[in-house]
C-alpha beads as a LAMMPS data file, in Angstrom:
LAMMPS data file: protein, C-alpha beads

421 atoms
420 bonds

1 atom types
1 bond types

-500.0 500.0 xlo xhi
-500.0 500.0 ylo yhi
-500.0 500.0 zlo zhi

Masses

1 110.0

Atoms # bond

1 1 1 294.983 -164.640 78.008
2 1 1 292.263 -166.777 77.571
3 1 1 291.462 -171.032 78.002
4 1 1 289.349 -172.738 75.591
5 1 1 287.688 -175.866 77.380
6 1 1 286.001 -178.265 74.702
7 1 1 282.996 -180.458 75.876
8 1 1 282.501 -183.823 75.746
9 1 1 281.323 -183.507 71.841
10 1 1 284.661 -182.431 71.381
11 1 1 287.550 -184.595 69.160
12 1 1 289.563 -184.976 71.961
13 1 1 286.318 -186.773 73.789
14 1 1 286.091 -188.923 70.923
15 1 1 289.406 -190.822 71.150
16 1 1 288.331 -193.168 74.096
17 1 1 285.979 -194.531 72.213
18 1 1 287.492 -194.715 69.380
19 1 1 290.475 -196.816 71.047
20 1 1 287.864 -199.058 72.786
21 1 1 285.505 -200.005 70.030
22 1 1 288.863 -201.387 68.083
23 1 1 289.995 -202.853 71.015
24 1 1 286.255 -204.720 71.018
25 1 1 286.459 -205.256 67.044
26 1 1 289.804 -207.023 67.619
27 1 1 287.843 -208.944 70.548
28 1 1 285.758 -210.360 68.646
29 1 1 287.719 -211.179 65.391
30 1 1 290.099 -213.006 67.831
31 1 1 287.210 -214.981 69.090
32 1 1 285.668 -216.102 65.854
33 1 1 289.192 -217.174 65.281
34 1 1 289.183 -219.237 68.093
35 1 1 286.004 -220.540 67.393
36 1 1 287.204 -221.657 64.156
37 1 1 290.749 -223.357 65.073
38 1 1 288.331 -225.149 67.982
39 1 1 285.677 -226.268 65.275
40 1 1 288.662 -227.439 63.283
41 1 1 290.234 -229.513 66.343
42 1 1 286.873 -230.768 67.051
43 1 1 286.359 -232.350 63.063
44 1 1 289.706 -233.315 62.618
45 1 1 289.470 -235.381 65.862
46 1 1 286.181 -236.488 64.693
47 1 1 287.688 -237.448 61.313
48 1 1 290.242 -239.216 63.011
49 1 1 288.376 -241.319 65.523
50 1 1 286.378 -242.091 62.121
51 1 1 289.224 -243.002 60.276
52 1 1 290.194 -245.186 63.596
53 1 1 287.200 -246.721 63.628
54 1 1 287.103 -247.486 59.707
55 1 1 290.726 -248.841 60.280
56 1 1 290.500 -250.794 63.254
57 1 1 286.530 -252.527 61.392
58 1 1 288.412 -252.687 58.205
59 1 1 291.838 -254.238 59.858
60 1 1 290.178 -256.670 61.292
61 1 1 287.712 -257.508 58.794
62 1 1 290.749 -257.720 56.257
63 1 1 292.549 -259.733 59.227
64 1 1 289.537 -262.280 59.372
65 1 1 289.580 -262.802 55.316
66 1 1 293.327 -263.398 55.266
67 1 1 294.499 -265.310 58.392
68 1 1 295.764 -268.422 57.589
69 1 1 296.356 -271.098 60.189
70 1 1 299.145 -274.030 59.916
71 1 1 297.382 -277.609 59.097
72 1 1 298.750 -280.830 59.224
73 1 1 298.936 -284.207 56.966
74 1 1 298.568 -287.590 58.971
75 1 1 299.807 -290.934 57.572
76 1 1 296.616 -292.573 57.287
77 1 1 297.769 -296.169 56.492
78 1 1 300.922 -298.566 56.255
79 1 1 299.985 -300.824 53.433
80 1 1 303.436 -302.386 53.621
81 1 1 307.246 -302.578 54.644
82 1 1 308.874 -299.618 56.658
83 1 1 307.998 -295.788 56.428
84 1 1 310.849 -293.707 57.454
85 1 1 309.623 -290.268 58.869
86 1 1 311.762 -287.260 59.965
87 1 1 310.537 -283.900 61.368
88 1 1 312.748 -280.624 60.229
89 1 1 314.476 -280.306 63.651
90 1 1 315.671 -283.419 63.622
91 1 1 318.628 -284.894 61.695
92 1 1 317.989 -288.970 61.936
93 1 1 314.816 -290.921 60.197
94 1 1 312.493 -292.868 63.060
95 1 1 310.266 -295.563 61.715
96 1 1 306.793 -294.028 61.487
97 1 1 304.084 -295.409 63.050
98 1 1 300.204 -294.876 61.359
99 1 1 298.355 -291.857 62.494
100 1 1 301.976 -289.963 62.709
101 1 1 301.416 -285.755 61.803
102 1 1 302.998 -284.279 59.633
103 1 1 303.927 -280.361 59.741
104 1 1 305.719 -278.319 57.792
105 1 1 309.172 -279.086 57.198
106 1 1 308.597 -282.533 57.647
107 1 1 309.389 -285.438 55.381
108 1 1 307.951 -289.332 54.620
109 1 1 309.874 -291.856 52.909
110 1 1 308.832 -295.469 51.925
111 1 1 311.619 -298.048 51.900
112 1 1 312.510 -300.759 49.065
113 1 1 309.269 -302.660 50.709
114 1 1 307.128 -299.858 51.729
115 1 1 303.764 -298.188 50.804
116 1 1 301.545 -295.959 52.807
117 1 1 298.423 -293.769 52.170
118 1 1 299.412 -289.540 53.250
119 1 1 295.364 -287.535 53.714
120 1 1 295.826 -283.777 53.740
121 1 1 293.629 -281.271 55.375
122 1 1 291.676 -280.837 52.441
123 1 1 290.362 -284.210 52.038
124 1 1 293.315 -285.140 49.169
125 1 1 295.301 -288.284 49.608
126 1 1 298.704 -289.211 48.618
127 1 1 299.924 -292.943 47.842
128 1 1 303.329 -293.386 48.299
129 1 1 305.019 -296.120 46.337
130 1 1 307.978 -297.940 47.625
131 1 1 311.701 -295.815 47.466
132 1 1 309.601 -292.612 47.666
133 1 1 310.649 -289.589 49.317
134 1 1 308.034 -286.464 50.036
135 1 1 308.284 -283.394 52.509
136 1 1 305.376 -281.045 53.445
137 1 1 306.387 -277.489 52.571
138 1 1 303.391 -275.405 53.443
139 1 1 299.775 -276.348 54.581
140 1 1 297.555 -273.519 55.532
141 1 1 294.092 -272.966 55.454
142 1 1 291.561 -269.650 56.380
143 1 1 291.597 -269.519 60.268
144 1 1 288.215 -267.701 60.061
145 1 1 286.717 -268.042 56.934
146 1 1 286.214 -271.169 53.690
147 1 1 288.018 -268.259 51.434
148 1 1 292.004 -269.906 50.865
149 1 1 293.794 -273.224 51.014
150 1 1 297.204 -273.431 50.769
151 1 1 299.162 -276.695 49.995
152 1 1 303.142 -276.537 48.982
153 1 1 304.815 -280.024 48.825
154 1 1 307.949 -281.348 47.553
155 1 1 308.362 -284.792 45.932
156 1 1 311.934 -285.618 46.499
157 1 1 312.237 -288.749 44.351
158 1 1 310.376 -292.184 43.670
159 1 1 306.183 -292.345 42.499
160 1 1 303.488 -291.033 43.973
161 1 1 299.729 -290.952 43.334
162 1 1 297.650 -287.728 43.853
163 1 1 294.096 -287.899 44.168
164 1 1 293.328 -284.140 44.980
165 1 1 289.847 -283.688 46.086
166 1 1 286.693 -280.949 45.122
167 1 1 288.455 -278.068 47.032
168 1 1 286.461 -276.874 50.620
169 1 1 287.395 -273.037 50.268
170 1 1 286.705 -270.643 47.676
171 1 1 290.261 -270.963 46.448
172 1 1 293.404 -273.382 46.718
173 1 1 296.879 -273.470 45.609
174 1 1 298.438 -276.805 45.318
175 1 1 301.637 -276.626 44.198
176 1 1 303.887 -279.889 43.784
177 1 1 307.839 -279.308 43.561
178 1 1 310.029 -281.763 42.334
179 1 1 314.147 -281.288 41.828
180 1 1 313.174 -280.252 38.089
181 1 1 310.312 -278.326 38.131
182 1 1 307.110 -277.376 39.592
183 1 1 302.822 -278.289 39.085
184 1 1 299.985 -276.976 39.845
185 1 1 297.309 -279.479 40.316
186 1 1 293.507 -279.185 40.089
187 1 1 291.033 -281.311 41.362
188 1 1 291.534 -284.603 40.215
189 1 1 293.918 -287.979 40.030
190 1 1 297.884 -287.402 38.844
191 1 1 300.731 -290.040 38.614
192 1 1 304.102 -288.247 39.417
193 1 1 307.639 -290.186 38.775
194 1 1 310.756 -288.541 39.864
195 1 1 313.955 -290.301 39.373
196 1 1 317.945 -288.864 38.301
197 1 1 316.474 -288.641 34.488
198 1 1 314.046 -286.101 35.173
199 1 1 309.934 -285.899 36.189
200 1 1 307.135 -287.097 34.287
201 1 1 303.904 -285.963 35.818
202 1 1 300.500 -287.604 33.842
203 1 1 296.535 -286.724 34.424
204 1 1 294.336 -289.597 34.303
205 1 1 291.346 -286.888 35.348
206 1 1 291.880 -282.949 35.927
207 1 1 294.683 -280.863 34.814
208 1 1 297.687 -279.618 35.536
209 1 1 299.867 -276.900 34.761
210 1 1 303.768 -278.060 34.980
211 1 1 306.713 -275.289 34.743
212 1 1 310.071 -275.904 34.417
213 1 1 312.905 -273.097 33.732
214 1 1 310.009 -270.535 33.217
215 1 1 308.015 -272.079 30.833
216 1 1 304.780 -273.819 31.334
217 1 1 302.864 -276.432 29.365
218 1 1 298.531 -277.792 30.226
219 1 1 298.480 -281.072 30.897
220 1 1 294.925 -282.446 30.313
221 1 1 293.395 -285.720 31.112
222 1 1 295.430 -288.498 29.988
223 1 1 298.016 -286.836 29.091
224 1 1 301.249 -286.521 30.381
225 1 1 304.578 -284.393 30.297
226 1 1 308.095 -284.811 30.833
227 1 1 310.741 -282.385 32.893
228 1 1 313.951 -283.298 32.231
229 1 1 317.182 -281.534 34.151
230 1 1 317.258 -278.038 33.803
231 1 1 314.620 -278.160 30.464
232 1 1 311.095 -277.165 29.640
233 1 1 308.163 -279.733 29.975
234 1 1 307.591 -281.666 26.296
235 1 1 304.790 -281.191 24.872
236 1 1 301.738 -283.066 25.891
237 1 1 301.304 -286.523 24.547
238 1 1 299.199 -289.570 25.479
239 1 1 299.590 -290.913 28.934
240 1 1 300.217 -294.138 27.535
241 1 1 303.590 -294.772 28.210
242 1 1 306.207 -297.410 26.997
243 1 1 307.973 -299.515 29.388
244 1 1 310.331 -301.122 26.367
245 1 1 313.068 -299.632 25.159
246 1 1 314.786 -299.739 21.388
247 1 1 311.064 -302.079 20.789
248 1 1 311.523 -300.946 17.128
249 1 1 315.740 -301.795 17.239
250 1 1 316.265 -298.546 15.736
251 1 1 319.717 -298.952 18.045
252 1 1 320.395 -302.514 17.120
253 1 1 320.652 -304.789 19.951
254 1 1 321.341 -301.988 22.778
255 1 1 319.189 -302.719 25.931
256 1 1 318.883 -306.149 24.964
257 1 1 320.188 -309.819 25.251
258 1 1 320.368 -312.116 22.238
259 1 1 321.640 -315.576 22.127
260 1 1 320.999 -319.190 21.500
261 1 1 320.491 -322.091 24.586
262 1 1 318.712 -325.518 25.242
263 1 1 320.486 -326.642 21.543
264 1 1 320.198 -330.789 21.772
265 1 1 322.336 -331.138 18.834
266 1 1 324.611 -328.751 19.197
267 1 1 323.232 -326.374 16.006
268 1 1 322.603 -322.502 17.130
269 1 1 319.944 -320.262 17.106
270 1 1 320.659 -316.936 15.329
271 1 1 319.740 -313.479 15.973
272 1 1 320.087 -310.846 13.429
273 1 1 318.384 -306.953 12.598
274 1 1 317.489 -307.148 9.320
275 1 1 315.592 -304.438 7.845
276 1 1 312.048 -305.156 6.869
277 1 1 310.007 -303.271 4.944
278 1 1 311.402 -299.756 5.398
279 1 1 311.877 -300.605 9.177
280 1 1 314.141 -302.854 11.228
281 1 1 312.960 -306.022 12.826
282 1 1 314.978 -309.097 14.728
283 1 1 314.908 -312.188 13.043
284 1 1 315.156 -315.488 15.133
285 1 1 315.956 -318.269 12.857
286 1 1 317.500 -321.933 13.071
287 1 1 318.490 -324.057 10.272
288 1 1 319.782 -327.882 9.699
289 1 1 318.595 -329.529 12.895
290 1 1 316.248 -332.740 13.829
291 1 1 316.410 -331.550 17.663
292 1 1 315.373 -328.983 20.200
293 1 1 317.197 -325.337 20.418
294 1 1 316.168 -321.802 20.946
295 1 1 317.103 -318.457 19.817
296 1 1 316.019 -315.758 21.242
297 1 1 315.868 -311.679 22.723
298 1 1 315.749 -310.852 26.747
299 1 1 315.126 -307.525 28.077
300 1 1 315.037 -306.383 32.135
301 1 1 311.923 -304.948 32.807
302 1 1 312.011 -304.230 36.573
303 1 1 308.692 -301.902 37.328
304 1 1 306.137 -301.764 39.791
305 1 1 302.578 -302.087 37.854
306 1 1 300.220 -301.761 40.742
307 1 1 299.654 -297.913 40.139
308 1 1 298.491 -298.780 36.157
309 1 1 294.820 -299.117 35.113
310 1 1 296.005 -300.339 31.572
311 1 1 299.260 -302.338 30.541
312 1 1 299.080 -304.341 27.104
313 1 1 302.209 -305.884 25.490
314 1 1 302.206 -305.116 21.215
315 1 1 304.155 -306.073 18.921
316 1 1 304.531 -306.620 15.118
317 1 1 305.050 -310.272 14.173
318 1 1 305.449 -312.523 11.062
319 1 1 306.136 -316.487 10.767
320 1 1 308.105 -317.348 8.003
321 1 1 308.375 -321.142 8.823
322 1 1 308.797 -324.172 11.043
323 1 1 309.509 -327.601 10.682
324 1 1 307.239 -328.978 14.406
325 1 1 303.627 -329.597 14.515
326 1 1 301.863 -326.299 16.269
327 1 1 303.495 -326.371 19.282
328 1 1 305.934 -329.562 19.215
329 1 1 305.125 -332.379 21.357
330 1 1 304.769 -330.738 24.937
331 1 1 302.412 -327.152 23.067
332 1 1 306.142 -325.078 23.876
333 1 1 308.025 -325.050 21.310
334 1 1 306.719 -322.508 18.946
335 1 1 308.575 -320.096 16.170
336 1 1 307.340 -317.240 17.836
337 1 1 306.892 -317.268 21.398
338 1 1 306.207 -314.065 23.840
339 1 1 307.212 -314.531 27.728
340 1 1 306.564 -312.065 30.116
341 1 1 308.065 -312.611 33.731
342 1 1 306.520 -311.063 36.765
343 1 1 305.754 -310.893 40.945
344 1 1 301.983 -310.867 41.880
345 1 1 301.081 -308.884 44.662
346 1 1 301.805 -311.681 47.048
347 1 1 305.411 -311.913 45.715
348 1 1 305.340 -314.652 43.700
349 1 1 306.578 -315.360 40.487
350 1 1 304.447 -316.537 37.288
351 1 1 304.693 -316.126 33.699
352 1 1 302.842 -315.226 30.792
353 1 1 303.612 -317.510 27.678
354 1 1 301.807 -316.473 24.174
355 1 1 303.209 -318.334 21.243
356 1 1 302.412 -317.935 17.205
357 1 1 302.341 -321.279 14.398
358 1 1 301.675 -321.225 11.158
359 1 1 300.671 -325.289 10.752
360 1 1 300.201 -328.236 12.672
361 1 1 299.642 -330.912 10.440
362 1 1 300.269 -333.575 13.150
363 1 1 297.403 -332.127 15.789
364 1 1 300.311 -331.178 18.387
365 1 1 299.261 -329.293 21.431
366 1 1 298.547 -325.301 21.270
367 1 1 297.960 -324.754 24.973
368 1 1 299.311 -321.084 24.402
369 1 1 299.238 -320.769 20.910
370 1 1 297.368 -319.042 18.084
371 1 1 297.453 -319.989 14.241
372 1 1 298.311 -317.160 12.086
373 1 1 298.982 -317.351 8.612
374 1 1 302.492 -317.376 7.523
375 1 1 305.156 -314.889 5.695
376 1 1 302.392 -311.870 6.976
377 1 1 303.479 -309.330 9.224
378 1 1 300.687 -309.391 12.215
379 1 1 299.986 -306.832 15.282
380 1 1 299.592 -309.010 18.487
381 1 1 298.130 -307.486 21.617
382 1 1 297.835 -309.225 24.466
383 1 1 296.361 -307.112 27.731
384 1 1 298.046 -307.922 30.836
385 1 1 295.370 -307.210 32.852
386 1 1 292.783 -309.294 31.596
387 1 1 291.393 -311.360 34.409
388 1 1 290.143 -313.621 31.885
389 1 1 293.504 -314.320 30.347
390 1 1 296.201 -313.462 33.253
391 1 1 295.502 -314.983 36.721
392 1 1 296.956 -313.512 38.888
393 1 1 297.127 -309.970 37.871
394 1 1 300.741 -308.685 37.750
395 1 1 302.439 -306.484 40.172
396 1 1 305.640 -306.506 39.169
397 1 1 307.483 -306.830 35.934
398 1 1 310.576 -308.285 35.943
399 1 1 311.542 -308.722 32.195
400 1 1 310.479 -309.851 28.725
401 1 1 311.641 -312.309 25.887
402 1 1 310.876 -313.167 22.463
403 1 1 311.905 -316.188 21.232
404 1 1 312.154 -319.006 18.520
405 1 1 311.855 -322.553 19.259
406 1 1 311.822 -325.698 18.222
407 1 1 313.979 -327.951 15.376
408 1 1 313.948 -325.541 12.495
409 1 1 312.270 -322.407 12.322
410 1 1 312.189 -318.832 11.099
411 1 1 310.194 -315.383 12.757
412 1 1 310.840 -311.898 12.560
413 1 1 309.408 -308.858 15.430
414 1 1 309.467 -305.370 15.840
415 1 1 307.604 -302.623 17.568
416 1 1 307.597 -304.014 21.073
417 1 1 305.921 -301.875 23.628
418 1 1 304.941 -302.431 26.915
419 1 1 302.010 -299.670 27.453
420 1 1 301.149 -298.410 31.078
421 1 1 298.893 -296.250 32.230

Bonds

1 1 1 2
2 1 2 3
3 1 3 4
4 1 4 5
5 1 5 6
6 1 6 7
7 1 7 8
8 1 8 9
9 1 9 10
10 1 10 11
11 1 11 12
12 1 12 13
13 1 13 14
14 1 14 15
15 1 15 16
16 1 16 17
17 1 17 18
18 1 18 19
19 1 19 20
20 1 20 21
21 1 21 22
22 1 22 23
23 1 23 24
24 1 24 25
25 1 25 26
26 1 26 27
27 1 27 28
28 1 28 29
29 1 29 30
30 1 30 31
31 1 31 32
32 1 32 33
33 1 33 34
34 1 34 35
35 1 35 36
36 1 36 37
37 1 37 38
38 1 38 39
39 1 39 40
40 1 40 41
41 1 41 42
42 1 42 43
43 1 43 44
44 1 44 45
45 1 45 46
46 1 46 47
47 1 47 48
48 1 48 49
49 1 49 50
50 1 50 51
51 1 51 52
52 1 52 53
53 1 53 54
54 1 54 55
55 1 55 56
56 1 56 57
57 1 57 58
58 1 58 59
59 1 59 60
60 1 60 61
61 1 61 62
62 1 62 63
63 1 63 64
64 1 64 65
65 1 65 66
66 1 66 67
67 1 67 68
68 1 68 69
69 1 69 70
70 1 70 71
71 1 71 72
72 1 72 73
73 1 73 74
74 1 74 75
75 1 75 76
76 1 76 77
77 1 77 78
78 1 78 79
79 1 79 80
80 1 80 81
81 1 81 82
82 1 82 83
83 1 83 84
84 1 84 85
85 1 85 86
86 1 86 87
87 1 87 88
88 1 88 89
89 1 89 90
90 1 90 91
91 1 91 92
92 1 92 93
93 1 93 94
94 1 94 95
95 1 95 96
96 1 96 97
97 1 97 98
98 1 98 99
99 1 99 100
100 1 100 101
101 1 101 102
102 1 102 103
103 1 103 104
104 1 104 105
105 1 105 106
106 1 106 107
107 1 107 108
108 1 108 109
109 1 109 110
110 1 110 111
111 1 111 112
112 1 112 113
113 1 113 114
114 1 114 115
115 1 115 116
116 1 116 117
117 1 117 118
118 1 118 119
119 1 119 120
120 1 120 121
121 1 121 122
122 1 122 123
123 1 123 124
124 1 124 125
125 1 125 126
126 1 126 127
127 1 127 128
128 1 128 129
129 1 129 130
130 1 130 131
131 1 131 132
132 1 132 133
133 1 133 134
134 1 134 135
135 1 135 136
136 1 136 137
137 1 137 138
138 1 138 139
139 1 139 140
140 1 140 141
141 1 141 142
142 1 142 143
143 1 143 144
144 1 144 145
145 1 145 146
146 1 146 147
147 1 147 148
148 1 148 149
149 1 149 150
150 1 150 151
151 1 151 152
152 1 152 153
153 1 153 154
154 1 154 155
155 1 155 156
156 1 156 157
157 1 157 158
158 1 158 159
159 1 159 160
160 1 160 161
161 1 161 162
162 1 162 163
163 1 163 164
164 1 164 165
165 1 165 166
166 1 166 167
167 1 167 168
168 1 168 169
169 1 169 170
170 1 170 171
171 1 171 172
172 1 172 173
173 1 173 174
174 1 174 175
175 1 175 176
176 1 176 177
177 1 177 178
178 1 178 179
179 1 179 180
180 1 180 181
181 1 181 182
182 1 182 183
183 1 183 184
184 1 184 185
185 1 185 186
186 1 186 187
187 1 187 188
188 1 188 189
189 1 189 190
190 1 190 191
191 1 191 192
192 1 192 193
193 1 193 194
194 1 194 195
195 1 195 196
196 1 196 197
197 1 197 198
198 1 198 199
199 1 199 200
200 1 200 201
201 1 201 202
202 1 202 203
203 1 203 204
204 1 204 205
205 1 205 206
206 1 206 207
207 1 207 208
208 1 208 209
209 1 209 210
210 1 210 211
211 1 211 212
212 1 212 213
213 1 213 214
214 1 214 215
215 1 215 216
216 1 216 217
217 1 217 218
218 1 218 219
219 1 219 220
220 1 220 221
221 1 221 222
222 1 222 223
223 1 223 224
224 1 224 225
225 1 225 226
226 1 226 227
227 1 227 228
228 1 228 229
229 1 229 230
230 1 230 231
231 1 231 232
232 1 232 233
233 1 233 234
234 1 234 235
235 1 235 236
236 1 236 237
237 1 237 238
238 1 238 239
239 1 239 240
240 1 240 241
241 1 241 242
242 1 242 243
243 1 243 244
244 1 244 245
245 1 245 246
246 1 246 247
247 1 247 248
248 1 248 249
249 1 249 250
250 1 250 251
251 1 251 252
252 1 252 253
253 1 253 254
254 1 254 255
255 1 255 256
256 1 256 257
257 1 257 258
258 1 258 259
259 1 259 260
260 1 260 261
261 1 261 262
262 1 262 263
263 1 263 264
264 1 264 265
265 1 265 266
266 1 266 267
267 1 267 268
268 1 268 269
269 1 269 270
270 1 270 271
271 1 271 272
272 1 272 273
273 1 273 274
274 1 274 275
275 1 275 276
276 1 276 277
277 1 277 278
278 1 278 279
279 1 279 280
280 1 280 281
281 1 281 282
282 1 282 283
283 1 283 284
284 1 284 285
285 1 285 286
286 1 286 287
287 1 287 288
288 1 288 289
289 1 289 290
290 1 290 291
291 1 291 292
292 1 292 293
293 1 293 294
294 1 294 295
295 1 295 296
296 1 296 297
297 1 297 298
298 1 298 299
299 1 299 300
300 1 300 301
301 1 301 302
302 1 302 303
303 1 303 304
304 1 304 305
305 1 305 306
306 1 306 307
307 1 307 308
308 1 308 309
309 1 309 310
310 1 310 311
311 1 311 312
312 1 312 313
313 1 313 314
314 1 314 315
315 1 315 316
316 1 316 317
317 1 317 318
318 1 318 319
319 1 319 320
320 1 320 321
321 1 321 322
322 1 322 323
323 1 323 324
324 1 324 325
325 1 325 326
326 1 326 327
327 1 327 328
328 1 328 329
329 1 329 330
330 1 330 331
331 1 331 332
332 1 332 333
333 1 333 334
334 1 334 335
335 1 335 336
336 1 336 337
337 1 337 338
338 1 338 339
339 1 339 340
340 1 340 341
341 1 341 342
342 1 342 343
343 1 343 344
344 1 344 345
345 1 345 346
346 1 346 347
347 1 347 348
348 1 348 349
349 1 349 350
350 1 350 351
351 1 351 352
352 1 352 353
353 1 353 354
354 1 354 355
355 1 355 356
356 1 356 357
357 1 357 358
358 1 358 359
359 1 359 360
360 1 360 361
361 1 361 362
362 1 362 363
363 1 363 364
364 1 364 365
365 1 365 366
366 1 366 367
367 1 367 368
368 1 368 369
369 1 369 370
370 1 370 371
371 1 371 372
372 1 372 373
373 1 373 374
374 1 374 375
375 1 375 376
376 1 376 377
377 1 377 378
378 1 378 379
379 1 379 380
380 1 380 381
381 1 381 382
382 1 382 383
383 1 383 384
384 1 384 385
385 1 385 386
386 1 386 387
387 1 387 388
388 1 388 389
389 1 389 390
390 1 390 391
391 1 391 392
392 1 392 393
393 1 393 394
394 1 394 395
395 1 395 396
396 1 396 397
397 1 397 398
398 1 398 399
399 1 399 400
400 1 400 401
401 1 401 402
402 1 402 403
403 1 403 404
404 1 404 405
405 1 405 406
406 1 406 407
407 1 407 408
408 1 408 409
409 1 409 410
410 1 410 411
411 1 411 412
412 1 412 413
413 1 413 414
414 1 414 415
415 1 415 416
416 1 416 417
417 1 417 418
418 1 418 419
419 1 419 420
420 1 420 421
């Protein structure tokens, strides 16, 4: 029996090595995975702390474009009477005093007697008429930057004046509330009225645009719109506006007095709408009398004029006849005669007498009258704010009349309109 002995160039020598350079082979696979997975840590961290980076540059950037810091308004000026003010924590009204902040949440009110200038952090200013309420909703402004302005406010009731100044950031928002709708003013000067009726808002330079119940209407310069409860803004018209109502007695005699007084003899004045050609017209007529009496039309006025650049009183007029001289023996007693009633800005009262003839044969006084031919229908205008003609200038209308006077006369009028701007 024999033993065969292989050498080491044998198979069986072979497997050793075989077994270890696998073992190696695996070795180094494993590594280069290694390497990879750590090469793939190592980006994705360095993508993060990138990204981390970006975010935290980019955060704040962002941050510094859009922070917006609270402002405040300051009651620059009592002009008159009592300003109430209340902050939003508290529940009472304190009498303001002038240089009083205002935050958000808080509210100004002027009394029956009161005005008072409001400046804002953007250089606007607010005027405050009296028996006007306003609150500060939101005033912000860029903390870092001149990019944003943000004013909110809320006009509660009574008339205000906006002059909203060239804006100091790239942008603004200034947004005006009111119980019936909403504006958006622009650089420029604005005339809000808020009152149970509704809210007229009127441009006398810039534009607006006014929104109510979703719908929105321009509003260019002198021109103004109406918002009435739970309506859309009218359509833009003139911002002429008429203080007169039924001028053109389309309604008869409703918002007006008639009557006759100051009768010597006892013989009335009469008052009757007659209609005229193709429109109606009051004619003021008395007949069958040697001695003084008047007949005549009376309506209550009651506004506050010192926030109007323009207010003229027109009306259509025609003198049919009249038995006195011009303007009788005293120049006031005419057939047509215009009074206007009013408080300067001192409080006292004066009036404004214009009356119309048609002859005065006997030289009588015309101290406030003007000849115009008779049975012609005539526009009169006569500007209320003409320094030359009105001294002092008006603050305060209290009402208007149109009468006849004298022995015997006869006048007709119409289209009475007391024009503010």
């Amino acid at each position: 029996m024999s033993v065969e002995v292989r050498g080491p160039g044998s198979a069986a020598g072979q497997v050793p090595a075989v077994i270890s350079e696998a073992r190696q082979h695996d070795t180094a696979r494993e590594l280069r995975r290694r390497e990879r997975v750590a090469w793939a840590i190592l980006l994705s961290a360095a993508a993060l702390f990138v990204a981390f980076v970006v975010a935290v540059v980019g955060g704040a950037a962002w941050y510094r474009e859009a922070a917006m810091t609270a402002r405040s308004a300051s009651l620059d000026e009592i002009i008159g009477g009592t300003v109430l003010y209340q902050s939003e924590q508290l529940v009472r009204e304190a009498v303001a005093a002038k240089g009083q902040k205002l935050q958000d949440g808080d509210r100004l009110r002027t009394a029956g007697d009161g005005q008072a200038l409001v400046s804002l952090p953007d250089g606007s200013v607010i005027r405050l008429w009296p028996e006007t309420a306003i609150q500060v909703r939101q005033l912000r402004s860029s903390t870092y930057t001149a990019n944003n302005t943000a004013i909110v406010l809320v006009l509660l009731n009574g008339h205000a004046r906006f002059d909203v100044a060239l804006t100091p950031t790239l942008e603004r928002r200034f947004e005006l509330i009111t119980p019936h709708g909403r504006a958006l003013l622009r650089e420029g000067n604005y005339r809000v009225e808020v009152s149970g009726w509704g809210s007229e808002i009127a441009v006398r330079s810039g534009s607006a645009t006014v929104t109510g119940r979703d719908e929105s209407v321009e509003v260019l310069r002198q021109e103004r719109t109406v918002v009435l409860p739970n309506a859309t803004p009218t359509t833009p018209g003139a911002a002429l506006r008429n203080l007169i109502q039924n001028g053109d007695f389309r309604l008869g005699f409703e918002t007006w007095q008639r009557g006759s007084r100051n009768e010597e003899d006892g013989v009335f004045g009469q008052t009757q709408i007659v209609e005229e050609e193709g429109r109606y017209a009051v004619r003021l007529r008395r007949s069958g009398s040697r001695r003084h009496g008047e007949a005549f039309i009376h309506q209550a006025v009651n506004r506050d004029v010192r926030d109007e650049s323009i207010l003229r009183l027109t009306l259509d007029a025609k003198v049919v006849s009249q038995s006195l001289s011009g303007g009788g023996v005293l120049g006031s007693e005419y057939p047509l005669m215009v009074r206007v009633r009013y408080r300067d800005a001192f409080g006292s009262e004066n009036s404004i007498v214009r009356g119309l003839y048609v002859s005065n044969p006997d030289g009588r006084p015309t101290t406030y009258g003007l000849a115009v031919p008779a049975k012609q229908w005539l526009p009169i205008t006569i500007d209320l704010f003409d320094v030359q003609q009105v001294q002092p200038r008006p603050a305060h209308i209290l009402w208007i009349e149109v009468e006849g006077s004298g022995w015997e006369f006869e006048s007709l009028v119409t289209g009475v309109q007391l024009l503010a701007e």
